[in-house]
N, C-alpha and C positions, 0 to 999 in steps of 0.2 A: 433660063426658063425650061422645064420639063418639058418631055413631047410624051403624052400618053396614049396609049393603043389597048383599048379593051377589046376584048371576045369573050364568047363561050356566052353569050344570049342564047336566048331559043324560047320554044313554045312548049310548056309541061301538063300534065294532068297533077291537078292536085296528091302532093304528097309527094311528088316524084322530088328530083334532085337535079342540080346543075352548080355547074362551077367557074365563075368568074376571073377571067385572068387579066392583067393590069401590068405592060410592061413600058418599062418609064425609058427614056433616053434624058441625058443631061442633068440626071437628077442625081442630086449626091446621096446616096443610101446613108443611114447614119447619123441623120439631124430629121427631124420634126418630123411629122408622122403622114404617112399613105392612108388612104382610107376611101370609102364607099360614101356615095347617097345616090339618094334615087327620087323620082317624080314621075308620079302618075297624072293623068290626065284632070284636070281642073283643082289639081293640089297640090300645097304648099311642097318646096324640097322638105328630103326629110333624112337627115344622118343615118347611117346603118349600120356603119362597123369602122374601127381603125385600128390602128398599129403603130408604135413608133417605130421607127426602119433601125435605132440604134440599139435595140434591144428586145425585148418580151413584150411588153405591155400593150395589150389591148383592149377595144372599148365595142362596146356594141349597144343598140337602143334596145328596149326593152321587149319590142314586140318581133324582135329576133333574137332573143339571149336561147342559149338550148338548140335552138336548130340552125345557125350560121355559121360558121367559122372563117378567122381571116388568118393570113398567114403569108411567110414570104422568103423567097428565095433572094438572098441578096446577091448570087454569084449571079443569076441571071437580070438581074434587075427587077422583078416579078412578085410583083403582090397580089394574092389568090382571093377568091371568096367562095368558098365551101357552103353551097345552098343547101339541106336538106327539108324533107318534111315540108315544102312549099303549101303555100294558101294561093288561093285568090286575090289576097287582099295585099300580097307582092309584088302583083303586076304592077310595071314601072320600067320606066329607062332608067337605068343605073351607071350612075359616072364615077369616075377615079380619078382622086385628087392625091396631090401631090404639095409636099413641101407647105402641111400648113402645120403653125403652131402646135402641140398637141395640146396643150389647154383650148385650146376653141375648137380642135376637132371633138377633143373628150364631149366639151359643153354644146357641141352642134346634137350628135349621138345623143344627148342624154335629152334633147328635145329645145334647146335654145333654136331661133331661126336660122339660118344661114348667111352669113354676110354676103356682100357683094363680093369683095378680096376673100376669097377664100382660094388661094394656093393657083395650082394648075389645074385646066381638067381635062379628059379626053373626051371622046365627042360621044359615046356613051352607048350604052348596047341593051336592047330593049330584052326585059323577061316579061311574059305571058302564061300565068297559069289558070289552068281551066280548071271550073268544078266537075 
């Protein structure tokens, strides 16, 4: 089982930027994909972004495509999220998951709900953006 440790939360004015970091123990880099979701207050999870660790391929939901980026260091174990351009409508605890299939990460991202089993996660690092 992965042990995961997010930072890089905070509190932004609209448009500003921040950057999520996501550092895994026990997880094998290399098979199934890392990835983001996040939950705001009275709302469904909702997929953000992923990656699979063995290669290139990433995936992101629509209402972040343009101003997100993910990415990842595999010598340090570390998977990023590159926030730019923030809204309001960001605000949300944001968790990193680990070690889930990348077809159901793809189809989380692309708006399917979230299973119950869905991978690792860490315990999640709240972003706030003001108008």
């Amino acid at each position: 089982q992965a042990q995961l440790v997010e930072s890089g939360g905070g509190s932004v004015q609209a448009g500003g930027s921040l950057r999520l970091s996501c550092a895994a123990s026990g997880h094998t880099f290399g098979s199934n994909c890392m990835g983001w979701f996040r939950q705001a207050p009275g709302k469904e999870r909702e997929g953000v972004a992923a990656i699979y660790t063995g290669g290139f391929s990433t995936y992101y939901a629509d209402s972040v495509k343009g101003r997100f980026t993910i990415s990842q260091d595999n010598a340090k174990n570390t998977v990023y999220l590159q926030m730019n351009s923030l809204k309001p409508e960001d605000t949300a605890m944001y968790y990193c998951a680990a070690d889930v299939p990348c077809a159901l990460f793809r189809a989380v991202v692309a708006g399917s709900n979230l299973p119950v089993e869905f991978g690792d996660w860490g315990q999640g690092t709240q972003v706030t953006v003001s108008s």
